[in-house]
MARMI-212406 format. One record per residue (C-alpha): residue number from 0; x negated, z, y. Coordinates in steps of 0.1 Angstrom, whole numbers, plus 2048, in hexadecimal, padded with zeros to 3 digits. Layout:
BEGIN
r seq NUM	c1 X	c3 Z	c2 Y;
...
This chain:
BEGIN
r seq 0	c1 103	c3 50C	c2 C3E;
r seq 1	c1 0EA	c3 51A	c2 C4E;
r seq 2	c1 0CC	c3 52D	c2 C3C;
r seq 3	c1 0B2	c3 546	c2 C47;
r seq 4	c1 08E	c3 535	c2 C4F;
r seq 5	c1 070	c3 548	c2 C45;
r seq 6	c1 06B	c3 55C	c2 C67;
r seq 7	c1 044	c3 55E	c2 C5B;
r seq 8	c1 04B	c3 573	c2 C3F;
r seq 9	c1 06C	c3 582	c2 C49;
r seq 10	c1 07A	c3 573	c2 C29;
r seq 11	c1 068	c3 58A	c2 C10;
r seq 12	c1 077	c3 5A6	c2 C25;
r seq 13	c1 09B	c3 59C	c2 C29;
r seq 14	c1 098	c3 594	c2 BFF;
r seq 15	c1 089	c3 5BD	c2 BFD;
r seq 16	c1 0A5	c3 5C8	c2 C15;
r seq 17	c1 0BC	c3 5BA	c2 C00;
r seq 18	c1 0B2	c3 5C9	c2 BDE;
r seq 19	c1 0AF	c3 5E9	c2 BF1;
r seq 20	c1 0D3	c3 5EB	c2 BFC;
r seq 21	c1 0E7	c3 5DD	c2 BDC;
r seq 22	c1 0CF	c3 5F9	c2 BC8;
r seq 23	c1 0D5	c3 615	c2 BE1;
r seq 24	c1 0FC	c3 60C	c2 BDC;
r seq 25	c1 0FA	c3 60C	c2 BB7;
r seq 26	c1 102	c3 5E9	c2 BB3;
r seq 27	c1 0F4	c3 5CE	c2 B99;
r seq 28	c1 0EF	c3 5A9	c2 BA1;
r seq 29	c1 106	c3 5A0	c2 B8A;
r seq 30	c1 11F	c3 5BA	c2 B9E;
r seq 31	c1 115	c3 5AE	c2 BC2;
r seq 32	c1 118	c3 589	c2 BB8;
r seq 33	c1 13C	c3 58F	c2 BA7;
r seq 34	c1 146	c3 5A0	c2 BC7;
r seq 35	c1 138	c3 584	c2 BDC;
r seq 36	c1 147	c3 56A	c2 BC5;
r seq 37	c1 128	c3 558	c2 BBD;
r seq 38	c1 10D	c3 55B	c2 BA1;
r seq 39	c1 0F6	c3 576	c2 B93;
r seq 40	c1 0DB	c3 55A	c2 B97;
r seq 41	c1 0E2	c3 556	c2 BBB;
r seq 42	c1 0D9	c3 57E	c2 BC3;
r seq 43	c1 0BE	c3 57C	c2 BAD;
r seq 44	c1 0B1	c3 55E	c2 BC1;
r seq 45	c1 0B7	c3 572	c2 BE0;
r seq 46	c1 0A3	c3 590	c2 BD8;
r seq 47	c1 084	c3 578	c2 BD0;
r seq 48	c1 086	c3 567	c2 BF1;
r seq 49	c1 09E	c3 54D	c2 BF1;
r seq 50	c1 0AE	c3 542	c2 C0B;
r seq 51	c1 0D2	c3 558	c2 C16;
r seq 52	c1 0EB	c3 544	c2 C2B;
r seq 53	c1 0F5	c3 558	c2 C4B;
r seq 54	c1 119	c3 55B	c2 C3F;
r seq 55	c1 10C	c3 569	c2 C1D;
r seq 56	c1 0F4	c3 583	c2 C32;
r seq 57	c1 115	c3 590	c2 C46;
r seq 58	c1 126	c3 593	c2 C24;
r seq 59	c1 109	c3 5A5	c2 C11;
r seq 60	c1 105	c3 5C0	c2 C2F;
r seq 61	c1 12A	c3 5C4	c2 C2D;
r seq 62	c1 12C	c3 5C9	c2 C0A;
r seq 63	c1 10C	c3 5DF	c2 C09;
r seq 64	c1 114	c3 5F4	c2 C29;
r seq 65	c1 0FB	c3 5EE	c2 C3D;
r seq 66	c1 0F4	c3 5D6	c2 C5A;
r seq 67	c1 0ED	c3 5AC	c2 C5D;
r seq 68	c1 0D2	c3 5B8	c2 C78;
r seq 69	c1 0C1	c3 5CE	c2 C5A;
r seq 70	c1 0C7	c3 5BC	c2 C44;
r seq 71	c1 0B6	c3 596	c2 C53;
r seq 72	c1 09E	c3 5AC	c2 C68;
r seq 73	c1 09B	c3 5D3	c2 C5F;
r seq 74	c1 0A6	c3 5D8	c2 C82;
r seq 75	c1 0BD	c3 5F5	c2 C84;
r seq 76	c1 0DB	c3 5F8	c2 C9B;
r seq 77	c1 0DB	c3 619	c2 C9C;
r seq 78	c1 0BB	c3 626	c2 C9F;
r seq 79	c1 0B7	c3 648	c2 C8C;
r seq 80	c1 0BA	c3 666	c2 CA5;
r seq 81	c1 0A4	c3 683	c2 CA5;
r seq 82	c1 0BD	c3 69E	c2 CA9;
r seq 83	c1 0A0	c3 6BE	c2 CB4;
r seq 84	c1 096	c3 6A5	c2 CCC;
r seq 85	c1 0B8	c3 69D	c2 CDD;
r seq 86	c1 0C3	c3 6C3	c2 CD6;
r seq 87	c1 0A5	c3 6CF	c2 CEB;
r seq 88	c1 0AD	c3 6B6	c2 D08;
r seq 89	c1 0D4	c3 6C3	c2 D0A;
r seq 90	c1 0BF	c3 6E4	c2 D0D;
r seq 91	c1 0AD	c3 6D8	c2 D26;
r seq 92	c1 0CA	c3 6C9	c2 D38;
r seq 93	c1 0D8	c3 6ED	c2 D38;
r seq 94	c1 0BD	c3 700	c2 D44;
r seq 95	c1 0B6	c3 6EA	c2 D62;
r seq 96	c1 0D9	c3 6E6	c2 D6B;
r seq 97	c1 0DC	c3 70C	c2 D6A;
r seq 98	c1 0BA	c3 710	c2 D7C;
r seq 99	c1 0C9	c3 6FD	c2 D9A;
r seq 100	c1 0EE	c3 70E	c2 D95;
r seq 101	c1 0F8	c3 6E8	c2 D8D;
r seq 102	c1 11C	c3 6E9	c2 D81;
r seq 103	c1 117	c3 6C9	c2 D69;
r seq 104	c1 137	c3 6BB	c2 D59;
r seq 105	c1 130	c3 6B3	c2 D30;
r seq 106	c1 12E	c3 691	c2 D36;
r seq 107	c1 115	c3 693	c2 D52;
r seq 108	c1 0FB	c3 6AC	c2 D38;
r seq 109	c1 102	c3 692	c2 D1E;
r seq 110	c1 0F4	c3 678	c2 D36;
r seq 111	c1 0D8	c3 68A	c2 D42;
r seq 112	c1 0D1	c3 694	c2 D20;
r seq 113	c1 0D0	c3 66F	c2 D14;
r seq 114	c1 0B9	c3 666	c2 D30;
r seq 115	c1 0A0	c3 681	c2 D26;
r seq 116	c1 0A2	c3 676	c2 D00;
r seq 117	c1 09A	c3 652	c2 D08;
r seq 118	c1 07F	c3 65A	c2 D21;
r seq 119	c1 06D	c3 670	c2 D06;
r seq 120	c1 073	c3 655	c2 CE8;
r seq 121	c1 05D	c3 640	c2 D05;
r seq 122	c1 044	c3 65C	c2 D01;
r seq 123	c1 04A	c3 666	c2 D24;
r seq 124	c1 05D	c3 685	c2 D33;
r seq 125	c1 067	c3 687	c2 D58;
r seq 126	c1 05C	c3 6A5	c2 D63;
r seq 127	c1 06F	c3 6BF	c2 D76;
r seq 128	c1 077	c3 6B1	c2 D96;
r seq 129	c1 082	c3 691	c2 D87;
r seq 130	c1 09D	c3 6A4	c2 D72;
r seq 131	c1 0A5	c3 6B8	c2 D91;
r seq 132	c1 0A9	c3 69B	c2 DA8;
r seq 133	c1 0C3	c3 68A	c2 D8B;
r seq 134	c1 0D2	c3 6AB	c2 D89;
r seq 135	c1 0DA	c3 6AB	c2 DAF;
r seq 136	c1 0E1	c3 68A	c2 DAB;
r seq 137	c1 0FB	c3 68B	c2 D92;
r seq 138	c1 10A	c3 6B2	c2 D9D;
């Protein structure tokens, strides 16, 4: 079976993770191990480092509702959106589309809009003639 190596000091965080998620769910070792059909000693070993086979990381997330990628390497899958920012780019969208009497489709402002969003979580926004050249583009 294979385990999960170190990952220069990855370990300590995928043992954290763990505790994290099985408290946030309300869960005790002894609860998480009977549900996983192995030992309390086994979690406990987990949450101080231990090694976690692969097949017994898929099983944890699933249990604890969250994701393998999270859970081995806090990545998220779904980054957390920031809904004022993506609200004021479908404005955006609107008020250039309207600017160049643009008859976009929903699908085409949710595109636009997405483009926008990204380019501002890069820290950079296309400025107007960009957004009117995609607008043309796209219309």
């Amino acid at each position: 079976m294979e385990t999960n190596a170190a990952f220069n000091g990855r370990k300590e965080g995928l043992s954290s993770r763990i505790k994290a998620a099985r408290v946030k769910s309300g869960i005790s070792q002894a609860e998480l191990a009977r549900r996983m059909d192995i030992s309390r000693a086994s979690v406990s070993i987990w949450e101080s480092g231990g090694n976690v086979s692969q097949d017994n990381i898929v099983k944890l997330a699933s249990l604890l509702k969250v994701t393998p990628e999270w859970l081995q390497y806090d990545v998220s899958a779904r980054p957390e959106v920031d809904v004022e920012m993506l609200k004021n780019c479908l404005i955006k969208t609107e008020l250039m589309s309207k600017k160049l009497d643009a008859d976009l489709n929903q699908d085409q402002q949710a595109r636009l809009a997405a483009y926008l969003y990204t380019e501002e979580l890069r820290g950079t926004e296309p400025d107007e003639n960009r957004i009117s050249d995609l607008i043309r583009i796209m219309a």
